[in-house]
Structure formats: structure tokens, C-alpha cells
SEVEX-601112 format. One record per residue: residue number from 1; y, x, z of N, C-alpha, C in turn; residue in three letters. Coordinates in pm, whole numbers, plus 50000, padded with zeros to 5 digits. Layout:
BEGIN
> i, n_Y, n_X, n_Z, ca_Y, ca_X, ca_Z, c_Y, c_X, c_Z, aa
> NUM, Y, X, Z, Y, X, Z, Y, X, Z, ALA
...
***
This chain:
BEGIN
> i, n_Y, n_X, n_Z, ca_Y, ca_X, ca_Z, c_Y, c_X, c_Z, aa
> 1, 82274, 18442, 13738, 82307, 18327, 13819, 82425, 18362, 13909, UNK
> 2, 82547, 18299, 13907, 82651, 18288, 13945, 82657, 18218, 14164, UNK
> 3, 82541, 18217, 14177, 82503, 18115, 14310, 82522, 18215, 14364, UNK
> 4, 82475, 18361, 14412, 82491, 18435, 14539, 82617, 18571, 14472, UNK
> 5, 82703, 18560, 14414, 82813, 18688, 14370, 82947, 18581, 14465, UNK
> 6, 82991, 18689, 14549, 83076, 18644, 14611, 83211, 18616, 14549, UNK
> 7, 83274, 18492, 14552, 83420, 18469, 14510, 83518, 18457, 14559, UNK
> 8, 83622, 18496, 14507, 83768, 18496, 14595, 83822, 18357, 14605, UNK
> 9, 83866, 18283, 14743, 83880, 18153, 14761, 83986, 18087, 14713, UNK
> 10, 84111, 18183, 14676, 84222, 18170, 14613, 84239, 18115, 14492, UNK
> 11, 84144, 18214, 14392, 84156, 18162, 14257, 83994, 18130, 14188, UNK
> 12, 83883, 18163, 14271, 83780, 18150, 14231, 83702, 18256, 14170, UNK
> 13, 83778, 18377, 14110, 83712, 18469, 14032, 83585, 18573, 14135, UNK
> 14, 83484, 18618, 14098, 83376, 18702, 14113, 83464, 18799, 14175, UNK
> 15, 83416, 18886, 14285, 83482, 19029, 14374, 83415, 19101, 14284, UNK
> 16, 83523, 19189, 14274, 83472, 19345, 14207, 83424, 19447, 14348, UNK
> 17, 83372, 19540, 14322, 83345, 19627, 14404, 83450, 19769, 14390, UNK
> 18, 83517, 19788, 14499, 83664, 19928, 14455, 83580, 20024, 14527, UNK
> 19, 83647, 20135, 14410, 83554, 20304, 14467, 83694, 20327, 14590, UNK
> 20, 83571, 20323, 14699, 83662, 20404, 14827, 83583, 20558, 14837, UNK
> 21, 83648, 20670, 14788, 83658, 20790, 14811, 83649, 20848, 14959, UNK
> 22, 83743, 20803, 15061, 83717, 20803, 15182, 83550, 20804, 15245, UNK
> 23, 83504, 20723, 15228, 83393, 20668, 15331, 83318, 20575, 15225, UNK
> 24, 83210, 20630, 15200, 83090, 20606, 15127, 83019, 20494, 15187, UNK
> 25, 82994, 20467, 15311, 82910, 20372, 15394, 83005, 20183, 15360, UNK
> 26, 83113, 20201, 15360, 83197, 20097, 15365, 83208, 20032, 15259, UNK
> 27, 83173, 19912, 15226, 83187, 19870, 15091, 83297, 19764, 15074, UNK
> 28, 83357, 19796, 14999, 83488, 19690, 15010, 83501, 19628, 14838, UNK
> 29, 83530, 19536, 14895, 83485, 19423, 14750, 83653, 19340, 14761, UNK
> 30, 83671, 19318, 14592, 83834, 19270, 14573, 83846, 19155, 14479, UNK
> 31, 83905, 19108, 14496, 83963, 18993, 14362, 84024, 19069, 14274, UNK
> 32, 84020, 19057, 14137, 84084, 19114, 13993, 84226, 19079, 14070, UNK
> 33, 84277, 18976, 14117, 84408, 18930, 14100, 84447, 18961, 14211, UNK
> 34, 84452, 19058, 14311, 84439, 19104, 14450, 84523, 19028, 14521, UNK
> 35, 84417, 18860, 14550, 84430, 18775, 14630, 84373, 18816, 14733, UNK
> 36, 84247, 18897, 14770, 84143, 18862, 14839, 84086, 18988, 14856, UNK
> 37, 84043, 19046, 14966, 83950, 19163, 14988, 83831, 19161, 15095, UNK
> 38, 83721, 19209, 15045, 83618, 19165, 15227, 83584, 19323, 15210, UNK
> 39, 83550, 19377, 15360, 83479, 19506, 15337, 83349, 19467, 15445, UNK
> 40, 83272, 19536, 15430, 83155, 19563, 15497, 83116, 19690, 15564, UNK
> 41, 83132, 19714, 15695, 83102, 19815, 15804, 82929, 19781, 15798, UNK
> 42, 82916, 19883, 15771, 82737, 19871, 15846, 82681, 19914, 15983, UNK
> 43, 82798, 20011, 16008, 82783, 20086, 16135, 82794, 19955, 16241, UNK
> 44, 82880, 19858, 16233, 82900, 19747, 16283, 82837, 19634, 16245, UNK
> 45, 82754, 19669, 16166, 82698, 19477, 16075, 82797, 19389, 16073, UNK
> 46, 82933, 19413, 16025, 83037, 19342, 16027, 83152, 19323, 15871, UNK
> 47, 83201, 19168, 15842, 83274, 19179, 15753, 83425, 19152, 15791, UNK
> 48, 83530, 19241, 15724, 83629, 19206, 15779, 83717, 19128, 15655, UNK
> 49, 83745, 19027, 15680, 83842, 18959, 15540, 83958, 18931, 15511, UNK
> 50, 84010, 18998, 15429, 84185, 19006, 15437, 84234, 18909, 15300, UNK
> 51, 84321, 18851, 15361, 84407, 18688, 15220, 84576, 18799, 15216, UNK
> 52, 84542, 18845, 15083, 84707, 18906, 15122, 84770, 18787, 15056, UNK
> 53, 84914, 18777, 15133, 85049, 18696, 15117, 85145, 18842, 14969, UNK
> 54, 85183, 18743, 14904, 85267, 18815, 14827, 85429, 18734, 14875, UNK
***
């Protein structure tokens, strides 16, 4: 079921999940078409969401 996988608002596609090497705790989730990125701090219970401009 397609109802709770988060999508990029740009073009609609499903976030992938990117291996961050850095910092294991942080989960940062992307659009295939790198419209769109959210990460997730847990240390903070916080999402931060970035719209890149090309």
C-alpha cells in the first residue's frame, strides 16, 4: 500500500532512503530525481526538508 511511503512533492515519486556513512542515527530520505530530500534527527525528534532549485 502506497498510503504511508513518503513522496517527493515535485514530481510525486516514492523517497529512497541514501546510505549516510557519516552518522548512522540520521536518516535521510531522497527523490530518484534529486528534487527533494527530508532527514530525520532523532536526537531532536525533528525533520528537516530541503526543495533543491536547479
Amino acid at each position: 500500500m502506497d498510503f504511508f511511503k513518503e513522496k517527493c512533492p515535485v514530481c510525486n515519486q516514492i523517497l529512497k532512503v541514501k546510505n549516510n556513512p557519516s552518522c548512522k542515527s540520521i536518516i535521510i530520505k531522497s527523490c530518484p530525481e534529486d528534487h527533494y530530500e527530508k532527514e530525520f534527527h532523532p536526537a531532536f525528534e525533528t525533520y528537516i526538508e530541503c526543495h533543491k532549485v536547479s
